[in-house]
Structures are given as structure tokens and as C-alpha cells.
N, C-alpha and C positions, 0 to 999 in steps of 0.2 A: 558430390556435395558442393555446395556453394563456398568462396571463400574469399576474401579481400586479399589480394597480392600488391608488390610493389614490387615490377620487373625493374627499374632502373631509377637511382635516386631523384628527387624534385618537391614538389609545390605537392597538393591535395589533388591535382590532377593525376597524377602517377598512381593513384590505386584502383584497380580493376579490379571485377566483380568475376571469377572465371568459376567454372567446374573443376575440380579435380577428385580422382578418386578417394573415399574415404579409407583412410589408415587405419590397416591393423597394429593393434598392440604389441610390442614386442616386452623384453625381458623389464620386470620393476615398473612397467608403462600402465597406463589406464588410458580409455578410449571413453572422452567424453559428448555426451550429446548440448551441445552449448544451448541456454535457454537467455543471457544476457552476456556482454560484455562491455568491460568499462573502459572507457577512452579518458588517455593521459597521456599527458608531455613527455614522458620515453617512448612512446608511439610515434611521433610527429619527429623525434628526433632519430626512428631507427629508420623514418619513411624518407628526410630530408637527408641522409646520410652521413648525418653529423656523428652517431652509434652504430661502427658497421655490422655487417651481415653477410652471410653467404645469397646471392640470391637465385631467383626469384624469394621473396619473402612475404609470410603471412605476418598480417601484424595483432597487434593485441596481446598484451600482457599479464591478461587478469580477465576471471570468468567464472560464471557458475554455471552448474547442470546436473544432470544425471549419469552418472557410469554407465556405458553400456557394456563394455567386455573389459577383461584385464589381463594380459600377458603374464608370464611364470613369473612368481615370485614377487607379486603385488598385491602384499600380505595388507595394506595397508588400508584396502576398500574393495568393496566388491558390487555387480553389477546389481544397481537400484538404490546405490547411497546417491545423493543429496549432497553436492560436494561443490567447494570454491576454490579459486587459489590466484597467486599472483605470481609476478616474477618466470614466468614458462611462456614462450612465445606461441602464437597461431590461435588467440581467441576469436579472434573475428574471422570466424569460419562455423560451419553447422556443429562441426564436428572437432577434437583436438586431442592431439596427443599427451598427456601430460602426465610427466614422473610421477608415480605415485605417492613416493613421500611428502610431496609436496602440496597433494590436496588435504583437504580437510572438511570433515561432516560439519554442513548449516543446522543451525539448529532447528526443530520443528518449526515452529512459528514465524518464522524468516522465510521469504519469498525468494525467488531468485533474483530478479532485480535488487533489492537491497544486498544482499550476501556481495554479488557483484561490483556492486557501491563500494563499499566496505571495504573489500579488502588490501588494495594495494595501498591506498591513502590513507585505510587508517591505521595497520602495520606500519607505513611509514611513520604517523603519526605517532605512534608507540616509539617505536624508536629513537627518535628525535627527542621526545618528553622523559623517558623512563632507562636511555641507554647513552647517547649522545652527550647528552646533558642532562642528569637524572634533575630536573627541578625539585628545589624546597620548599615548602611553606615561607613566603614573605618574599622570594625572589625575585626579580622583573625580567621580563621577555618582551623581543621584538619580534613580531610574525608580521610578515609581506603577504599582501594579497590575501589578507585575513579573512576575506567574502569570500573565498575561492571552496573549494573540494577540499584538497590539504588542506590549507592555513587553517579554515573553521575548524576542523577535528585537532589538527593541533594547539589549538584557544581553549577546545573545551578541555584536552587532557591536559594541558599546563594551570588549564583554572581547578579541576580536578587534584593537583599537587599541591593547591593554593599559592598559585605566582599569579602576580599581578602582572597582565595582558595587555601591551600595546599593539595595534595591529594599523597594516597601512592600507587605504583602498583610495579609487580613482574618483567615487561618487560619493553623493551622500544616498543614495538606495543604497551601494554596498556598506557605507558606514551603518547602515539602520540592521545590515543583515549580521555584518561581522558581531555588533553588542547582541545579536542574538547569539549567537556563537560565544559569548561569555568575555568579548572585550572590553578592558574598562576603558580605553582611550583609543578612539580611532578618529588615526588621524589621515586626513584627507592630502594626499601625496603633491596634487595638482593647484593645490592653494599655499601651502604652508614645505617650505623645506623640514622633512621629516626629521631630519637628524636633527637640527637643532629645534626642535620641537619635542623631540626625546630629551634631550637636554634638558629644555624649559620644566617640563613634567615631572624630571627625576631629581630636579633643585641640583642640577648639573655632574650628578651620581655617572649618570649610564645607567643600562641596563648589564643584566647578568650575562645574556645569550642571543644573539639576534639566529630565526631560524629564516634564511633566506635563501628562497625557491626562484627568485629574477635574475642573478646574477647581474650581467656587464653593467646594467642601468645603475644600480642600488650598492654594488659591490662597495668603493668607498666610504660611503658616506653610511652603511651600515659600519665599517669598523669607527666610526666615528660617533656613533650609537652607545659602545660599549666601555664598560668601565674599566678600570686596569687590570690586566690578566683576565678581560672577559674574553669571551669566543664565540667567533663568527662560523657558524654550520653554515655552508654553500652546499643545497642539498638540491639544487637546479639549476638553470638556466635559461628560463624562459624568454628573457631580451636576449640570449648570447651567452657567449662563454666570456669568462674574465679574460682580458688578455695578461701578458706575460706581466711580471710587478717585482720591484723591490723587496724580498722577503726581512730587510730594514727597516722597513713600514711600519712593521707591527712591533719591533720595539721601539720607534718613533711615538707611536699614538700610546702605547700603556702596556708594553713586554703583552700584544695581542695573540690569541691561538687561532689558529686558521685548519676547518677540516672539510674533509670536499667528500662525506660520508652517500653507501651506496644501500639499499635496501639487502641487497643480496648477501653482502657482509654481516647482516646484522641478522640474516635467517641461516646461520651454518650449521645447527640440526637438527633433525626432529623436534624436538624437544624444544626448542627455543621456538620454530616457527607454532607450536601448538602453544604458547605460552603468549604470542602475541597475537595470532590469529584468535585465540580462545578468549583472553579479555575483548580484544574489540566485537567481537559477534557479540559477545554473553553481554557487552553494556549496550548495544545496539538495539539485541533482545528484550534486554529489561527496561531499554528506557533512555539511559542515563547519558549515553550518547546517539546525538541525533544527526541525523545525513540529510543534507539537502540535494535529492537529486535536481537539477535545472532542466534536464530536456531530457527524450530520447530520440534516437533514430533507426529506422529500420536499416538490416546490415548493408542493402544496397546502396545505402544514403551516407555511409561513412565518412565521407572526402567533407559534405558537409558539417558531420562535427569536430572536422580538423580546423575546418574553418573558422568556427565560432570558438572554440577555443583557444586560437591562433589569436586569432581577432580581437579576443578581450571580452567576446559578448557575453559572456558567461557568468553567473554568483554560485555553484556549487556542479555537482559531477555529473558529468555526460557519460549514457548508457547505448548502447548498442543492444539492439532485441532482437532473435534471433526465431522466429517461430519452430 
């Protein structure tokens, strides 16, 4: 089978397109036939080797497909479900091993490509809105890179809890995309100092929560964003890691809360990940939340959608297809 590796950390140049045998299923496993896989920044961070790994390493995080066999005691699914999942490494391959508990049945009407969309970012998204910081009705929010893959899904479910949606982009295209995405104020990063621009907006309140996905760039000047006792979710790093800081700071600026939350955390069982998997497909399905895929690529082409992601070129989620 075909599979994207990264033999030794680097740049988008580091991943190879090689053969390797396809894997049998062992105990609680399922053997999936990948039909899509979605490309995200824990990717580019396991390929750069910022998130170690044993390697050689397959990358991809999240994927949909068809069961083909399932090892003992993977009571969970059986061969010919229809199944996605995130968080389990080696999507970007034909083929993938993945814990059974961990998938879950797409619903009819859902394609693979969508289901694949779906599911790391908008679990994340779940999480962040309804766990993280469960928003209320009238509350205010700050989302970075609010055109983006996350940040839209996390606009539409914090506008879904009724908070009032500040979101930050580079352009005025992604500003035009993010208010699709349910933003009431998008503010353009590259004209306007955002923080005091939140400021200006909230009649010098703050916001409730800022959920921010850039880290080292934004990292300040989101605590700066937020009102007393607000809290700053660092929930990436896409310019970089924060470097090291005065944990003074943040009783400096307003007794501030600081958390550096991880998707995996927030899926510890069964039952929790069928509760956020299951809203996001089921509002996907019906409607109510909308995914803007941006591009695809076919799997040999993958180094390129590290790039455009890398790059900035992007306003919603990058797919891998997998014939």
C-alpha cells in the first residue's frame, strides 16, 4: 500500500510517498480502507518534529473510510461500516490501523470527504465552546484566524450558545468569509492592532475567552483582549510556541487564567468522544453546521498541502483523497 512517511524531521520536503506492507489488525484494532484524510497543524508539527514520534513515521491524524477486517475484540464496528475518526496516527496512507473505539459510524448522507473534514476540527471545536469554556448566551469571544478550518466551526458553535463573535483575519476575503461563519466583528489583524480594537468594540470590557490557535505571534496581546478573570485557551501554535513568561502576568493584567488544552484530553471515553463526534456529524448532516473545504490533494501531493497551510494560503480545510 501506498503511504506518506517522514524518515527524519524537516520542511514539507521530508515526506515520502513509499510502499509498505498493508497491516493486519490486531487485538481492539480495525483495519481501515482510507477514502479521505484531513490535513492539520499536529501534522506539520509531528513532520517538523516539534511533537515527537518513534520513527519512520506515517502522518495524518484524522480520516474516513470503510472497515475492512477487525482483530479480536473490536466489538465496536465491523467490516463494511462507514466510519471516521481523529486523533490515531497513519491517515495518510491507503490503509490504517485504528483502535477501534475510537472510530465512529458517518451517518448515511455524509460522504467521506466531509466526515473527514469534520472531524478533528470540529470535535475540537466542541470542545473548546461546550467544555473548555462552556459559552453563554450574551458572552463575548475572541477567535484567531476565524476564516480558517477551526476558528469558522468554532464561530459557528459559540454563535450557536449565543456569544457574540470577534474573530481576527489577514484579508478582507477572509473577513468576508469569517461573517459567513457567524462573525459579528472581524477584525483585520494587518491594519488595526486587534487588542485594542477589542477594546474599542467591548467599550473597554474585554472579552470572556479568547480561543487562540497562533500562539507566539498573538500570545500577549490576546491576554490583553480579556476581561478580569477572563481566560486565554492556547489551543496551538501555529507562528510558534509561546516562549517561557512570568506566570505574574496574569495577575498583572486581571488575576488572568491560562490553559494549553489538548483534544485527547477531552475525548477520554467512549462515550464522551460519541457525544462530540455525534453532535458535529448530526449538525453537519442537518445543516446547521457548515464546513468549508478549501482544496484537495491527491495523497502523493501531500508536502504541497503542508505548504499552503504552512503558508497562509488557505480559508477553510485541507483534504487528502485517497483513491
Amino acid at each position: 500500500m501506498k503511504s506518506i512517511q517522514v524518515k527524519e524531521p524537516g520542511g514539507p520536503e521530508k515526506m515520502q510517498l513509499v510502499d509498505v506492507p498493508v497491516p493486519v489488525p490486531g487485538r481492539k484494532q480495525a483495519l481501515v480502507r482510507l477514502a479521505a484524510a484531513g490535513v492539520n497543524f499536529i501534522d506539520v508539527y509531528f513532520r517538523s518534529g516539534l511533537y515527537k514520534a518513534d520513527l519512520p513515521v506515517t502522518l495524518g491524524n484524522e480520516g474516513a473510510g470503510t472497515v475492512e477486517a477487525v482483530g479480536p475484540d473490536a466489538a465496536e464496528v465491523a467490516p463494511g461500516d462507514r466510519v471516521a475518526w481523529a486523533m490515531a496516527r497513519g491517515s495518510y496512507a491507503e490503509f490504517a490501523l485504528v483502535p477501534a473505539a475510537q472510530l465512529v459510524k458517518i451517518p448515511d448522507r455524509l460522504d467521506f470527504a466531509t466526515a473527514a473534514a469534520a472531524m478533528l476540527q470540529g470535535m475540537t471545536a466542541h470542545y473548546l465552546t461546550h467544555s473548555t469554556y462552556p459559552l453563554k448566551s450574551g458572552e463575548a469571544c475572541l477567535v484567531h484566524a476565524a476564516a480558517g478550518g477551526a476558528g469558522g466551526l468554532i464561530a459557528q458553535m459559540a454563535k450557536m450558545r449565543g456569544a457574540r463573535v470577534f474573530g481576527t483575519v489577514s484579508t478582507e476575503e477572509k473577513a468576508r468569509i469569517a461573517r459567513q461563519h457567524g462573525v459579528d466583528e472581524a477584525i483585520l489583524y494587518t491594519a488595526v492592532d486587534f487588542a485594542a480594537e477589542v477594546k474599542r468594540l467591548t467599550g473597554g470590557a474585554g472579552v470572556d475567552v479568547v480561543y487562540d490557535s497562533v500562539g507566539q505571534t498573538t500570545f500577549e496581546k490576546s491576554l490583553n483582549c480579556l476581561r478580569p478573570r477572563g481566560l486565554l485557551v492556547l489551543f496551538g501554535q501555529s507562528s510558534g510556541p509561546v516562549p517561557p513568561f512570568d506566570p505574574s502576568i496574569l495577575n498583572a493584567k486581571g488575576s488572568l487564567f491560562l490553559t494549553r488544552p489538548g483534544l485527547g484530553h477531552y475525548l477520554l471515553t467512549r462515550e464522551e468522544l460519541l457525544w462530540r463526534a455525534g453532535d458535529v456529524l448530526g449538525w453537519v448532516d442537518s445543516g446547521r453546521l457548515q464546513l468549508r473545504i478549501e482544496r484537495t490533494y491527491p495523497l502523493a501531493d501531500a508536502a504541497s498541502a503542508h505548504r499552503d497551510l504552512e503558508g497562509r494560503k488557505t480559508a477553510g480545510k485541507l483534504l487528502l483523497t485517497i483513491p
